[in-house]
Backbone atoms as SQL, in Angstrom:
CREATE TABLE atoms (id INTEGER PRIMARY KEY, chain TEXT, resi INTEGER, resn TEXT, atom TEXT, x REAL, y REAL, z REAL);
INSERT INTO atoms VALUES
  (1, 'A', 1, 'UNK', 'N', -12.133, -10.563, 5.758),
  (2, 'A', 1, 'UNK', 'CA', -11.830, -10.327, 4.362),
  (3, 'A', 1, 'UNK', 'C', -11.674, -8.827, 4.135),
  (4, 'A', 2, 'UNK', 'N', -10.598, -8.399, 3.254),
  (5, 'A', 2, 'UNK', 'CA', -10.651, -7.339, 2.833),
  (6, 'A', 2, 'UNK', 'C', -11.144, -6.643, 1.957),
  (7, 'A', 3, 'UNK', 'N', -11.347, -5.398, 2.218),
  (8, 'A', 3, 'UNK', 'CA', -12.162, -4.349, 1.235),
  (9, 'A', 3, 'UNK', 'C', -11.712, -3.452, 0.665),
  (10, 'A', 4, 'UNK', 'N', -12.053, -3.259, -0.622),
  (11, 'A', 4, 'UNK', 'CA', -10.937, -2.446, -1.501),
  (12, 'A', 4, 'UNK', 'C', -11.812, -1.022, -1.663),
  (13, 'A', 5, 'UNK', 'N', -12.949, -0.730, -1.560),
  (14, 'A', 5, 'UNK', 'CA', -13.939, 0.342, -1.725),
  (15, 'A', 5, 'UNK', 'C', -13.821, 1.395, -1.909),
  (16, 'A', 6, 'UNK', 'N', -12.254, 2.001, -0.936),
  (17, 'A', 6, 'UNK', 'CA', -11.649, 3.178, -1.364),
  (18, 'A', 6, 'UNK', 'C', -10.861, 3.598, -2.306),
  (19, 'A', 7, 'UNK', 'N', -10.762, 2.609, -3.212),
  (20, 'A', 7, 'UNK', 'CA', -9.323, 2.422, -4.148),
  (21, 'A', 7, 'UNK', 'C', -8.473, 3.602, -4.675),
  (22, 'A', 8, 'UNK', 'N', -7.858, 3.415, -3.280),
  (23, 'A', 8, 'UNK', 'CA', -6.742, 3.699, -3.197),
  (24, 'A', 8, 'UNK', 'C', -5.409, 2.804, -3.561),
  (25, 'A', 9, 'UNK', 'N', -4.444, 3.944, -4.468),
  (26, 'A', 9, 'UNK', 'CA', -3.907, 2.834, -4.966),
  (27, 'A', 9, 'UNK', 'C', -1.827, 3.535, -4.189),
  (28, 'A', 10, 'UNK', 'N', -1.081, 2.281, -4.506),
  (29, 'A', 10, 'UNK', 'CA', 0.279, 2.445, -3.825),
  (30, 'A', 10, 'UNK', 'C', 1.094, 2.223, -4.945),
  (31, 'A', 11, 'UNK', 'N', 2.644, 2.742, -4.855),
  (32, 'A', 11, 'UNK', 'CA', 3.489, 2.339, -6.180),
  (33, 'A', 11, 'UNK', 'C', 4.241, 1.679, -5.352),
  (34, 'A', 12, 'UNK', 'N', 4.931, 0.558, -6.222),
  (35, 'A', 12, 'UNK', 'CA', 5.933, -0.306, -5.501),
  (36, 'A', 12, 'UNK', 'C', 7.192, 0.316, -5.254),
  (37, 'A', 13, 'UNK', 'N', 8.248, -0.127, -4.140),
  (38, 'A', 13, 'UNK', 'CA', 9.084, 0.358, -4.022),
  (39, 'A', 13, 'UNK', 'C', 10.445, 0.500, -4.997),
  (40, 'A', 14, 'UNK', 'N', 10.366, -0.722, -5.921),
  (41, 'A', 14, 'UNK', 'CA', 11.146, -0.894, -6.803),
  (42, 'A', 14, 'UNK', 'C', 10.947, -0.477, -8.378),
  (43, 'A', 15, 'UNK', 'N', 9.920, 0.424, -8.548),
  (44, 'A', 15, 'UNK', 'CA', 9.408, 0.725, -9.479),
  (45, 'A', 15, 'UNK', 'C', 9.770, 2.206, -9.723),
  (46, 'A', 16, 'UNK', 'N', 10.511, 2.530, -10.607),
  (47, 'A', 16, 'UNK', 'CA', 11.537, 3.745, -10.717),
  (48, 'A', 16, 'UNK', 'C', 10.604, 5.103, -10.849),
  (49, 'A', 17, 'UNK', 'N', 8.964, 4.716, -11.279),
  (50, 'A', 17, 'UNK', 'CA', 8.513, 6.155, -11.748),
  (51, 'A', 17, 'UNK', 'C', 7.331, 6.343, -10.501),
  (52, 'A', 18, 'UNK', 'N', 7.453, 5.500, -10.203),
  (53, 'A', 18, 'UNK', 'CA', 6.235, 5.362, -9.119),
  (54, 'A', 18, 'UNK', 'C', 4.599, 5.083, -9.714),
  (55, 'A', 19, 'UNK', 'N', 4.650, 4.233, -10.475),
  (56, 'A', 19, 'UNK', 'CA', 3.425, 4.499, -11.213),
  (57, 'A', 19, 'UNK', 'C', 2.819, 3.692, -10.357),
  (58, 'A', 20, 'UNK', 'N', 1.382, 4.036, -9.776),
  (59, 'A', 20, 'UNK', 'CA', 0.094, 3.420, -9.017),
  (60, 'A', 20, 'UNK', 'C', -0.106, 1.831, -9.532),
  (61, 'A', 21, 'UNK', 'N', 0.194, 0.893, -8.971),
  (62, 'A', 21, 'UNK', 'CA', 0.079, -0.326, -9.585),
  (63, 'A', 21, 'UNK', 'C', -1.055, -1.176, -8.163),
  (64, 'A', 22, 'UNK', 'N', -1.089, -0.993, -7.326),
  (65, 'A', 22, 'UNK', 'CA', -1.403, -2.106, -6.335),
  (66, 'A', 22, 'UNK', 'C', -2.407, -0.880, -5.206),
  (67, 'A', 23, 'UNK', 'N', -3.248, -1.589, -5.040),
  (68, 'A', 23, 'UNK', 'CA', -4.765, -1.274, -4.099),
  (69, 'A', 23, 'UNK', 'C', -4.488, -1.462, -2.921),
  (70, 'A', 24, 'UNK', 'N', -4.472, -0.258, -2.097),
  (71, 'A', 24, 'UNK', 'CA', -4.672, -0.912, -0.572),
  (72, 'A', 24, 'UNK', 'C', -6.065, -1.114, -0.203),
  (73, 'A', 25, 'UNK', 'N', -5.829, -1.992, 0.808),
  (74, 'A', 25, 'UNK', 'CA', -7.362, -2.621, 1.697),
  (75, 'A', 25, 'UNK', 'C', -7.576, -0.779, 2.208),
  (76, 'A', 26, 'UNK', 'N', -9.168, -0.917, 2.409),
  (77, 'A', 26, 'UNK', 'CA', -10.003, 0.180, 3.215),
  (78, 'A', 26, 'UNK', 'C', -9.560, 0.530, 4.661),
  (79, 'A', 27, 'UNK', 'N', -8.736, -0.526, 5.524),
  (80, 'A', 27, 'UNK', 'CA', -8.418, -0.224, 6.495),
  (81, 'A', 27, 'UNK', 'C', -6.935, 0.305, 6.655),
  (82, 'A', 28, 'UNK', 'N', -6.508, 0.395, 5.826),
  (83, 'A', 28, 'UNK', 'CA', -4.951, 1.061, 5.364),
  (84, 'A', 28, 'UNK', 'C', -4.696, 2.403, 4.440),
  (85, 'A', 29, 'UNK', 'N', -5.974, 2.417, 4.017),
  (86, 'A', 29, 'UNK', 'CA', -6.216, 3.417, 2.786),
  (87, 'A', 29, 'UNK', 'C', -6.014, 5.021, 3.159),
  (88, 'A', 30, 'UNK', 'N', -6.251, 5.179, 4.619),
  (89, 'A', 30, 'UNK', 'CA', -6.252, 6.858, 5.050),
  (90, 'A', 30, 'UNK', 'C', -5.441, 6.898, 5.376),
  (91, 'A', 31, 'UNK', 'N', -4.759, 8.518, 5.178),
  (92, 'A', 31, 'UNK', 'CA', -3.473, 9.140, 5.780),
  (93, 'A', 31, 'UNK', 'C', -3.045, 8.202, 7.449),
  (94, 'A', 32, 'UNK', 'N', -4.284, 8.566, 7.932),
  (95, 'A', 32, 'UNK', 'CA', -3.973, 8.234, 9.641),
  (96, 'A', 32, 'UNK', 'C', -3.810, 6.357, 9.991),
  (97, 'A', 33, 'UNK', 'N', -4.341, 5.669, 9.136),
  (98, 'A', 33, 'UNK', 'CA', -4.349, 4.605, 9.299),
  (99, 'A', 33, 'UNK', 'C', -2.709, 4.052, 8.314),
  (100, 'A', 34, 'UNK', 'N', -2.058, 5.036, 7.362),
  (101, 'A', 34, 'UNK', 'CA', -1.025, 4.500, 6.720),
  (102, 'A', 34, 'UNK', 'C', -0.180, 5.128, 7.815),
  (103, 'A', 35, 'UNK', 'N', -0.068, 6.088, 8.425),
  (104, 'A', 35, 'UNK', 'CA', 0.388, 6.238, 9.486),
  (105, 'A', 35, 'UNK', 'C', 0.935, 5.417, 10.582),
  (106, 'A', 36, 'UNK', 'N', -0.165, 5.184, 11.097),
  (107, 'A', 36, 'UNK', 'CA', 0.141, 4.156, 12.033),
  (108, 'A', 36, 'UNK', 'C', 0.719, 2.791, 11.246),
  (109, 'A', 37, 'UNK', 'N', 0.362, 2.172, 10.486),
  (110, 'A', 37, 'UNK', 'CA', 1.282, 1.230, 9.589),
  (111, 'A', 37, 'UNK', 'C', 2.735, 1.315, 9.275),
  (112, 'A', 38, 'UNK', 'N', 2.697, 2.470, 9.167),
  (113, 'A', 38, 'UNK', 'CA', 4.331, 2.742, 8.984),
  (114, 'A', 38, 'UNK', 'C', 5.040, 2.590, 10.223),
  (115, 'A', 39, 'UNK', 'N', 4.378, 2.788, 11.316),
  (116, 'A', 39, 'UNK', 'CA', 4.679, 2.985, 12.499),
  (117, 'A', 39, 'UNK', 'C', 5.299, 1.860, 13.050),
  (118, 'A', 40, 'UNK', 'N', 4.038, 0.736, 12.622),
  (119, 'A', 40, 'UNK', 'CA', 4.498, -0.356, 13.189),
  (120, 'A', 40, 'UNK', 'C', 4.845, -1.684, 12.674),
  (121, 'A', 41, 'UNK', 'N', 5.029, -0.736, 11.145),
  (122, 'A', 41, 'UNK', 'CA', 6.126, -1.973, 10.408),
  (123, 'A', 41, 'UNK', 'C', 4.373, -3.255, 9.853),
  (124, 'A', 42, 'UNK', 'N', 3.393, -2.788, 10.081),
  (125, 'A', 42, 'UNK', 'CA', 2.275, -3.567, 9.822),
  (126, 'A', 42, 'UNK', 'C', 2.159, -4.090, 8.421),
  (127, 'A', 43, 'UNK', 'N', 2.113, -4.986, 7.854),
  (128, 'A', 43, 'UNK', 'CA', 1.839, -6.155, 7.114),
  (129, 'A', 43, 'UNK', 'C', 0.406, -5.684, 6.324),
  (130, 'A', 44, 'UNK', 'N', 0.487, -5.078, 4.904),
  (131, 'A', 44, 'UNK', 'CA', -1.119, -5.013, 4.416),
  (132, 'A', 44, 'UNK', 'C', -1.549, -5.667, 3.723),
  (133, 'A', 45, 'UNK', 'N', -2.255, -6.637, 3.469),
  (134, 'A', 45, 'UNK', 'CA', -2.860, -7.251, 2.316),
  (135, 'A', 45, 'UNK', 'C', -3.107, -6.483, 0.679),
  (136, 'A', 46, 'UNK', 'N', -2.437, -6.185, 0.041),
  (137, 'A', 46, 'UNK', 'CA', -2.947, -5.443, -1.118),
  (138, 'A', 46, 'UNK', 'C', -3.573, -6.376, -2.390),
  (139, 'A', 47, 'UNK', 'N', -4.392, -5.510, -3.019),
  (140, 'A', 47, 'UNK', 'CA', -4.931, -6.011, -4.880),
  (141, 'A', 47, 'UNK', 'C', -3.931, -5.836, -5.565),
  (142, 'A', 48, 'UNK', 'N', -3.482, -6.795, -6.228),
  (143, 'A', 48, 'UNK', 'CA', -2.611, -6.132, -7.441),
  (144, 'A', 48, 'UNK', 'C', -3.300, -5.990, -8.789),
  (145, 'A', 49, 'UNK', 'N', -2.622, -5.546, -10.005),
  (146, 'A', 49, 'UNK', 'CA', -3.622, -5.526, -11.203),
  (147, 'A', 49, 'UNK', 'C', -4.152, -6.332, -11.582),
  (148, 'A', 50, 'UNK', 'N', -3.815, -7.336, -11.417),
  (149, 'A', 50, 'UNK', 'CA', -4.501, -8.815, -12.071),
  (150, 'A', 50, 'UNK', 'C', -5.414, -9.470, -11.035),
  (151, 'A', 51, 'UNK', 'N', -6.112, -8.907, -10.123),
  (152, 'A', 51, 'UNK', 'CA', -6.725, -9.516, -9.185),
  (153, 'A', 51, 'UNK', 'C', -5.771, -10.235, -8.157),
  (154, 'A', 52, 'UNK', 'N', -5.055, -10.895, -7.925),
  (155, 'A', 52, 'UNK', 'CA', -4.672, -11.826, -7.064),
  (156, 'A', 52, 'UNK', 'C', -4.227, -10.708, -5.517),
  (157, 'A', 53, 'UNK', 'N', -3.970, -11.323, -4.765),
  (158, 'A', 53, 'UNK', 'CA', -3.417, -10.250, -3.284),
  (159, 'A', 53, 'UNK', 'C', -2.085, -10.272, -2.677),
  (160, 'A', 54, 'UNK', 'N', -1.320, -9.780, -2.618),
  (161, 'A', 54, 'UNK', 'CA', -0.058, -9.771, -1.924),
  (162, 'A', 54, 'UNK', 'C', 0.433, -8.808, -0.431),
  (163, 'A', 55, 'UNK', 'N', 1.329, -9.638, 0.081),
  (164, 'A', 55, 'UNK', 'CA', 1.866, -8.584, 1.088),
  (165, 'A', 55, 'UNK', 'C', 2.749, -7.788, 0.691),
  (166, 'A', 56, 'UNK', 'N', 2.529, -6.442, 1.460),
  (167, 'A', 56, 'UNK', 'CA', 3.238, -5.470, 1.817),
  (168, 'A', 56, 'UNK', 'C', 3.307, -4.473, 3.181),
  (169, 'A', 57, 'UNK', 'N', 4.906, -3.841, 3.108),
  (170, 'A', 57, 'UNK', 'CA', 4.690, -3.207, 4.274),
  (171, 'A', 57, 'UNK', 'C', 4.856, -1.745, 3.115),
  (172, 'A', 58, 'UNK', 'N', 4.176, -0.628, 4.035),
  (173, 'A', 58, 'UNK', 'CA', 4.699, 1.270, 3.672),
  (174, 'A', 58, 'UNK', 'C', 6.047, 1.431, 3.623),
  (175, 'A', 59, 'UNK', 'N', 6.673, 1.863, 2.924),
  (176, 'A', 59, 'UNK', 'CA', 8.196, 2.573, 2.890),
  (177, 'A', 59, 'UNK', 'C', 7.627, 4.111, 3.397),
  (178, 'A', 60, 'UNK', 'N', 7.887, 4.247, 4.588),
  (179, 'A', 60, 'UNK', 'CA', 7.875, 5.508, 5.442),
  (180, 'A', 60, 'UNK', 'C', 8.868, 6.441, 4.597),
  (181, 'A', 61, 'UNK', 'N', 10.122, 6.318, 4.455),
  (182, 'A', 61, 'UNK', 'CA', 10.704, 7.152, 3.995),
  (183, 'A', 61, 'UNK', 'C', 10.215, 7.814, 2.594),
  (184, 'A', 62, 'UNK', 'N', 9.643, 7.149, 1.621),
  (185, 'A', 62, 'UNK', 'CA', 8.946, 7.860, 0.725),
  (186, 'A', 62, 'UNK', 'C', 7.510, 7.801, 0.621),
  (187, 'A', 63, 'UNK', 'N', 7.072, 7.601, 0.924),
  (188, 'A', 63, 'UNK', 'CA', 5.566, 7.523, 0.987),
  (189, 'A', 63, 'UNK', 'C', 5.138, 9.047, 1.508),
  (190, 'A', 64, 'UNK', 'N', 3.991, 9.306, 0.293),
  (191, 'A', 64, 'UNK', 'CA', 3.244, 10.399, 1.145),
  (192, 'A', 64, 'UNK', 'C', 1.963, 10.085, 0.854),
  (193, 'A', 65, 'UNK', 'N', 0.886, 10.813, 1.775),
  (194, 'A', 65, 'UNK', 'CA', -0.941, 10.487, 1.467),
  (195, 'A', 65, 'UNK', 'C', -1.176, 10.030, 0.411),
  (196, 'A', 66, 'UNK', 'N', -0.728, 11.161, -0.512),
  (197, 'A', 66, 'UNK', 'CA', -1.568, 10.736, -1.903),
  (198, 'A', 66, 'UNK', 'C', -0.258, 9.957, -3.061),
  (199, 'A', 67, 'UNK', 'N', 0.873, 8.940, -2.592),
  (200, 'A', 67, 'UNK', 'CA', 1.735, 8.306, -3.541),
  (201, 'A', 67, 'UNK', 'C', 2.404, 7.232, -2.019),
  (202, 'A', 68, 'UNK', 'N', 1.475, 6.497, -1.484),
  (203, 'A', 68, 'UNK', 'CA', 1.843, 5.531, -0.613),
  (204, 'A', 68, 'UNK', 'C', 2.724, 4.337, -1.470),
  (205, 'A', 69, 'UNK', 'N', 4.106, 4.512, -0.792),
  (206, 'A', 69, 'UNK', 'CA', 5.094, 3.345, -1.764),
  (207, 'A', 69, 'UNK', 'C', 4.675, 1.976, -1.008),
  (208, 'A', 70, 'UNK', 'N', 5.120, 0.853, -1.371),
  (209, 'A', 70, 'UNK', 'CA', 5.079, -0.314, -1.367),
  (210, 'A', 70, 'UNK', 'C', 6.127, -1.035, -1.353),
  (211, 'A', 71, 'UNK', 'N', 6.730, -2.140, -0.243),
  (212, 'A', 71, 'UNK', 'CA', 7.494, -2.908, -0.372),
  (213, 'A', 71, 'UNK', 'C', 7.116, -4.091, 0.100),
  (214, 'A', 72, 'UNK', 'N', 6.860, -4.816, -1.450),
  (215, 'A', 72, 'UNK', 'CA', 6.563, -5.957, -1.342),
  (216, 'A', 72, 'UNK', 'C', 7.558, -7.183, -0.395),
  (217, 'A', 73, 'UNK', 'N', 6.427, -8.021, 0.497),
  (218, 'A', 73, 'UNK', 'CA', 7.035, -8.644, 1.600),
  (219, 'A', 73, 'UNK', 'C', 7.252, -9.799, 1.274),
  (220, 'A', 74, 'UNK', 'N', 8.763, -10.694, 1.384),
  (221, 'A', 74, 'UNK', 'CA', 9.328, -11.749, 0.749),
  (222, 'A', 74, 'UNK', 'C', 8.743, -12.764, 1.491);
């Protein structure tokens, strides 16, 4: 099960201003661990605002430490 503890939060990719909407899990949450995610195309479990959880992968191309984008996985 995942842990949200660091809440850290991601903007979706389709979301024009980038506003922080969705929580990554604790094991995705650091620079070095979104890193390697991007790397390998890895699958994260996120919180969204309303409680419920969805997939996503990092959009490498815009994503930085502190504004990790989100593309929600169909």
């Amino acid at each position: 099960m995942a842990t949200y503890s660091l809440a850290v939060q991601g903007a979706l990719a389709d979301n024009e201003s980038l506003i922080k909407v969705t929580t990554l899990p604790d094991d995705a949450a650091l620079p070095g661990s979104m890193a390697q995610a991007m790397q390998n195309g890895t699958q994260i479990l996120c919180k969204n605002q309303d409680g419920s959880q969805s997939w996503y992968t990092l959009d490498a191309e815009r994503s930085t430490p502190t504004v990790p984008v989100l593309k929600k996985v169909s």
